[in-house]
C-alpha angles and dihedrals in degrees: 000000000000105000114195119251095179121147110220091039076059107041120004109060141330148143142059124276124033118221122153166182149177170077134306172199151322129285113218120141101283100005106149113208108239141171128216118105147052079020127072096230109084125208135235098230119094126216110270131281101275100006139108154216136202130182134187107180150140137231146180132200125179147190134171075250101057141331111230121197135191132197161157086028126159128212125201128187135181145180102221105155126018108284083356119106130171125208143186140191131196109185128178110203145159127228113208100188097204087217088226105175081210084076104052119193095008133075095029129121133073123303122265149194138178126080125355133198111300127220135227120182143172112208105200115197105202117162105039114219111257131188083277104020136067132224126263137182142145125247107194108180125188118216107213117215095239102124120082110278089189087051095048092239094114141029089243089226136074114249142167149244120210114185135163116206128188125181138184122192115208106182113288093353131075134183115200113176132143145134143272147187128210128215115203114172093190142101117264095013126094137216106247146189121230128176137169142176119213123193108197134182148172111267099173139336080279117024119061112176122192122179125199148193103215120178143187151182136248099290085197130254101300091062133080085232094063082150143048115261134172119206153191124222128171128180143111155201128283107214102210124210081254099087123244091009122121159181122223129181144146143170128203142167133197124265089189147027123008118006103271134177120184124184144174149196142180173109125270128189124182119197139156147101130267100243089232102039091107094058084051121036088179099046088043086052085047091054122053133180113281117258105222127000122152156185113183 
């Protein structure tokens, strides 16, 4: 039985109703409140013209079918273009099908570990908040067939996610929620539809803590998610004195649904330029870099 490793199906979104609460970010001049990870709702709003983001980070995600884990794996983002960010992930990762005869036919098979499927994605922020209106944007990410299929570390196909995210800051509080579809062109896997809905808020100058609902659908038998399952997570980002260097990490289960645990781990780094810094010193010293904004 090939049971997915993939990283995004993981860790970046799933599921299928979006219902949430919450706590977070940190407030800097010009720090913007996101999701992303190390939650599984995304948000609408790309990295900055001319910045960057880097992650190395862990996660683990777990059913009675099979416990998936990723790491090291390794996020990279940047603004290329204006509202236009790509984005890549390389994840290293281990499927440990559970072999529980309550799963039939799925979650059988040996354990495994190496290279899993890579991602590839556009955000696409297309309406820009206003005092009145949120943010939304599209974050269509391609999940490329290098892991091995045979090992069960890889769908052995390329598919799609297709997500909508909107988001609405209110002070020190944001709400970040939307929907997706997955296309997964493969046996024994499922297109499915996944949602959540993230509230986030400032704690301190260094602690920001979110919490989330995320939800899926069935993802099919060759998955660790063969069933629906809705879930909690809570967690948050450390800022260091380094600027622009943090901790994320977060932990959720499922309320409803199949049993589900989901877990990360890792290390964030923001760096860049503002394209017209050098015509104005003062505006460049008003502006700095954000803090924390993602895709994964």
């Amino acid at each position: 039985m090939h049971l997915v490793d993939n990283l995004e199906q993981r860790s970046g979104n799933r599921g299928l109703k979006p219902a949430l609460l919450l706590l977070l970010l940190l407030a800097v001049p010009r720090l913007w409140a996101q999701a992303g990870p190390p939650f599984q709702t995304d948000d609408p709003t790309p990295v900055d013209l001319g910045h960057y983001e880097a992650y190395i980070f862990g996660t683990v995600d777990g059913t009675p079918a099979e416990l998936d884990q990723t790491g090291p794996a390794f996020e990279f983002n940047w603004g290329a273009i204006p509202r236009i960010q790509l984005h890549a992930i390389l994840p290293f990762g281990a499927a440990i099908p559970l072999n529980n005869p309550v799963y039939l036919p799925g979650g059988t098979g040996p354990s495994a570990y190496g290279l899993t499927d890579m991602e590839l994605g556009v955000k696409y922020g297309f309406i820009k908040q206003t005092k009145r209106r949120p943010q939304i944007g599209s974050f269509t990410m391609f999940e490329l067939p290098t892991g091995s299929y045979s090992r069960g570390l890889g769908v052995g196909n390329a598919w799609y996610k297709l997500p909508i995210w909107v988001e609405k800051e209110f002070g020190p509080w944001s709400l970040v929620g939307g929907l997706g579809y997955a296309v997964v062109p493969q046996k024994q896997y499922r297109n499915y539809l996944y949602g959540g809905y993230l509230v986030k808020r400032v704690v301190s100058e260094r602690l920001e803590l979110s919490a989330e609902v995320f939800a899926h659908a069935r993802e099919g038998f060759a998955a660790a998610q063969t069933q629906a399952s809705t879930m909690i997570d809570a967690g948050g980002y450390y800022h260091f004195k380094s600027p622009g260097l943090q901790l994320l990490f977060a932990y959720g289960h499922s309320i409803a649904g199949q049993t589900e645990n989901y877990g990360y781990l890792g290390l964030y780094k923001t760096w860049g330029k503002d394209k017209d810094s050098d015509k104005t010193a003062a505006t460049s010293l008003m502006l700095p870099g954000q803090l924390h904004k993602n895709g994964f």
